[in-house]
Structures are given as structure tokens and as C-alpha cells.
ZADO-1210 file (C-alpha; in nm, 4 decimals, padded with zeros to 6 digits):
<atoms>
<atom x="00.6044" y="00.5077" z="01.0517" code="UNK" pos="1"/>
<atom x="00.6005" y="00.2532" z="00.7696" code="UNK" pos="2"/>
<atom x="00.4234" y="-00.0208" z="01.0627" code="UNK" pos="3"/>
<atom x="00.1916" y="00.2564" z="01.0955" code="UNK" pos="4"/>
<atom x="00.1133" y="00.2646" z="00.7522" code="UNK" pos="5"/>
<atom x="00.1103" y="-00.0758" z="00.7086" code="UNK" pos="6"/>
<atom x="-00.1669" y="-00.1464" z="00.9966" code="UNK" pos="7"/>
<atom x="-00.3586" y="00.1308" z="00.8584" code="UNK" pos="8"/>
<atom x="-00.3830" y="-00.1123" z="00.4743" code="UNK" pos="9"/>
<atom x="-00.4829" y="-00.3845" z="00.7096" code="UNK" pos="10"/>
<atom x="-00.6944" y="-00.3091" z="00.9771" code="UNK" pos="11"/>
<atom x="-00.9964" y="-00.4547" z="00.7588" code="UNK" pos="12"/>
<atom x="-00.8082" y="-00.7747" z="00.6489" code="UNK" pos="13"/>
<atom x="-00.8990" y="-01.0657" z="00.8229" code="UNK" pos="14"/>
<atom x="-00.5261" y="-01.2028" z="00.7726" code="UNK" pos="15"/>
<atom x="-00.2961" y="-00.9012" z="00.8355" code="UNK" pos="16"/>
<atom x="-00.2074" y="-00.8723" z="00.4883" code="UNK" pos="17"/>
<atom x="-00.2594" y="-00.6016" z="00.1835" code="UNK" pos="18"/>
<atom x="-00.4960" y="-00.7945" z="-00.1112" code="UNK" pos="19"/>
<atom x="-00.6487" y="-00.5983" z="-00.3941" code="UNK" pos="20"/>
<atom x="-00.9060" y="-00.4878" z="-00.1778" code="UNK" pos="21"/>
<atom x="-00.7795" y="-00.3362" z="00.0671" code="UNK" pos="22"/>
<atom x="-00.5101" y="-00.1695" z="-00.1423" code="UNK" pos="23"/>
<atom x="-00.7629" y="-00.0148" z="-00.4066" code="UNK" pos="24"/>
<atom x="-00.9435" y="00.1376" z="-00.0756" code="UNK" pos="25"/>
<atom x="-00.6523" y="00.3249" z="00.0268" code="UNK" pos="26"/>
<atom x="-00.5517" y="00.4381" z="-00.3316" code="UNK" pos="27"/>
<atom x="-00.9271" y="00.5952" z="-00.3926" code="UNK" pos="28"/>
<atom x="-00.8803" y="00.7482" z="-00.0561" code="UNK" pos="29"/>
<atom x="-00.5451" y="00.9298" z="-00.2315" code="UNK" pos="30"/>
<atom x="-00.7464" y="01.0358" z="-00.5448" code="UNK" pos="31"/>
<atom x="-00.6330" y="00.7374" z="-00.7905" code="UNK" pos="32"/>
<atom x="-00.8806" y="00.5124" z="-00.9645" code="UNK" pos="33"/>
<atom x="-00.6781" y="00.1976" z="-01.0192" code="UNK" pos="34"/>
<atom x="-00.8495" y="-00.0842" z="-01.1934" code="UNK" pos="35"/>
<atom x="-00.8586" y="-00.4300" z="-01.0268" code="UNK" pos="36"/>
<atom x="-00.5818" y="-00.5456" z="-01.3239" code="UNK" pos="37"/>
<atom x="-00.3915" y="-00.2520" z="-01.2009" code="UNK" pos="38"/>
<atom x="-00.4057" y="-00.3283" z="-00.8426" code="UNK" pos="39"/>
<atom x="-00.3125" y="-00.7264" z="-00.9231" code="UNK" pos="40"/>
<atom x="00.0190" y="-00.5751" z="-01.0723" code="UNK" pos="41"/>
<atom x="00.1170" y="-00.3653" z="-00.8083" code="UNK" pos="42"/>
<atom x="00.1153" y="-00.6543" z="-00.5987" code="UNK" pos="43"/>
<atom x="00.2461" y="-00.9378" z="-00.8263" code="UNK" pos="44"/>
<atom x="00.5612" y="-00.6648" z="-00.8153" code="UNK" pos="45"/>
<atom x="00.6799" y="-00.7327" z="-00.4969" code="UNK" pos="46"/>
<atom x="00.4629" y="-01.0440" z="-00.3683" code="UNK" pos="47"/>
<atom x="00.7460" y="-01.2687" z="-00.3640" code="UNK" pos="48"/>
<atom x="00.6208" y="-01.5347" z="-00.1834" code="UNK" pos="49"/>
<atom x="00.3338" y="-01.6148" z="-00.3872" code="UNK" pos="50"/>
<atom x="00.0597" y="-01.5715" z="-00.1509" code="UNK" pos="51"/>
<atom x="-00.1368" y="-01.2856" z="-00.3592" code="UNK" pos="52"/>
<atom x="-00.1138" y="-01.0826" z="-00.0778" code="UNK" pos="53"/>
<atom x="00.1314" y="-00.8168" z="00.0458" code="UNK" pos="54"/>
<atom x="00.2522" y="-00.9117" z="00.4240" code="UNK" pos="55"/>
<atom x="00.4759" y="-00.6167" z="00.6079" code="UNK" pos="56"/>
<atom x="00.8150" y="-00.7165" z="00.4470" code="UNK" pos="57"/>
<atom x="00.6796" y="-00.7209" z="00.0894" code="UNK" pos="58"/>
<atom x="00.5038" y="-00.3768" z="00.2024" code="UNK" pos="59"/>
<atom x="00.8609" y="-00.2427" z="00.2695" code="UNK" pos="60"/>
<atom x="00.9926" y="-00.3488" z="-00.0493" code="UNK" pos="61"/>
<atom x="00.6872" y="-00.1530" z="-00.1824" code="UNK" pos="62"/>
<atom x="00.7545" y="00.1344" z="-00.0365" code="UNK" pos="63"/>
<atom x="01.0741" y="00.1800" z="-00.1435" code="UNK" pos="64"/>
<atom x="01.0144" y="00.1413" z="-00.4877" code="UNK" pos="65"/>
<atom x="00.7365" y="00.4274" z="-00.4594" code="UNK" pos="66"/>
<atom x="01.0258" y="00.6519" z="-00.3043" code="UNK" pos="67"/>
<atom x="01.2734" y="00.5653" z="-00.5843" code="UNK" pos="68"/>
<atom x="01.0167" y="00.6137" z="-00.8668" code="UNK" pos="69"/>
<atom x="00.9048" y="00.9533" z="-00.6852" code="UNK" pos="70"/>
<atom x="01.2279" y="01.1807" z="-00.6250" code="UNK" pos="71"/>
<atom x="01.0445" y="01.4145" z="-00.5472" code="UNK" pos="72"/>
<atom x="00.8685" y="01.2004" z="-00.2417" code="UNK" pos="73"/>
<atom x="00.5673" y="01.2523" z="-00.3359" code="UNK" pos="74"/>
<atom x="00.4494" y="00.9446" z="-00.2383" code="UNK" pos="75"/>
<atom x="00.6186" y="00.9780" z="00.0721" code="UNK" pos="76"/>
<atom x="00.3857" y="01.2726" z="00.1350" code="UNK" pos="77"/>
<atom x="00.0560" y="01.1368" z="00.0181" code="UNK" pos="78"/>
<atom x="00.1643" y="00.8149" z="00.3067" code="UNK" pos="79"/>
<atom x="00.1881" y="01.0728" z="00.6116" code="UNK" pos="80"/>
<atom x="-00.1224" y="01.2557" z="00.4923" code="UNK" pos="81"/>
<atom x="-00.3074" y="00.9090" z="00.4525" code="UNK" pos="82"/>
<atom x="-00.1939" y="00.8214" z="00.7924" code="UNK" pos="83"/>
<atom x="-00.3024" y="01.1358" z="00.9639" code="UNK" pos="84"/>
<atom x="-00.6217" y="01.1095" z="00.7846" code="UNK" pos="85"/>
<atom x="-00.6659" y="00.7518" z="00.9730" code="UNK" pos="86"/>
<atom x="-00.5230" y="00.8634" z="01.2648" code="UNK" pos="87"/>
<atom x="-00.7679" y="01.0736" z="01.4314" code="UNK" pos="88"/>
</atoms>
């Protein structure tokens, strides 16, 4: 489910990984409003190989830190109703 996810962030990136754009895209399409400074950061958190990107393993580290922050899996929630939005 989470590779599903993931190609869903990417299927506009020309290098099969998450960058600001693409990310901010996803999150307006969930209701948020993140600023570009905002979006930087949420990548910087788990980019840890520098590239300013997020590639699928950094996207896995990112979703687990949305589950732990949200007990009540919210997040979790809003990523199967983005993906059934997309998958149609």
C-alpha cells in the first residue's frame, strides 16, 4: 500500500522521487496549505542522503513518523483516501 502511495507522489517527477513540488500537490489535495519553507522541512526530516528529494526508503521513514505523531491514524486515513482518490 505504502508503494502505492509512493507512485501516486511521483508519477509527475521526472526522477521517481518526492521534491517540494510534488509533495505540496498532494498536501493541497488533503486540505493543508503548507508553505514552500514548510514543505523544505518535511523533507530535510528524513532526506538522509542529501539529495533534496524523498526516494521510497526515505518515504517509509516518513510515513512512520506521520503514524507515530497521529495515534489516532489519522494520517493513515487521509493516505488510503488520497490513494483511492488517484486510483480511479
Amino acid at each position: 500500500e505504502f508503494k502505492a502511495a509512493f507512485d501516486i507522489f511521483v508519477q509527475d517527477a521526472e526522477d521517481g522521487c518526492i521534491s517540494t513540488k510534488e509533495l505540496g500537490k498532494v498536501m493541497r489535495m488533503l486540505g493543508q496549505n503548507p508553505t514552500p519553507e514548510e514543505l523544505q522541512e518535511m523533507i530535510d526530516e528524513v532526506d538522509e542522503d542529501g539529495s533534496g528529494t524523498v526516494d521510497f526508503d526515505e518515504f517509509l521513514v516518513m510515513m512512520v513518523r506521520c503514524m507515530k505523531d497521529d495515534s489516532k491514524g489519522k494520517s493513515e486515513e487521509e493516505l488510503s483516501d488520497l490513494f483511492r482518490m488517484f486510483d480511479k
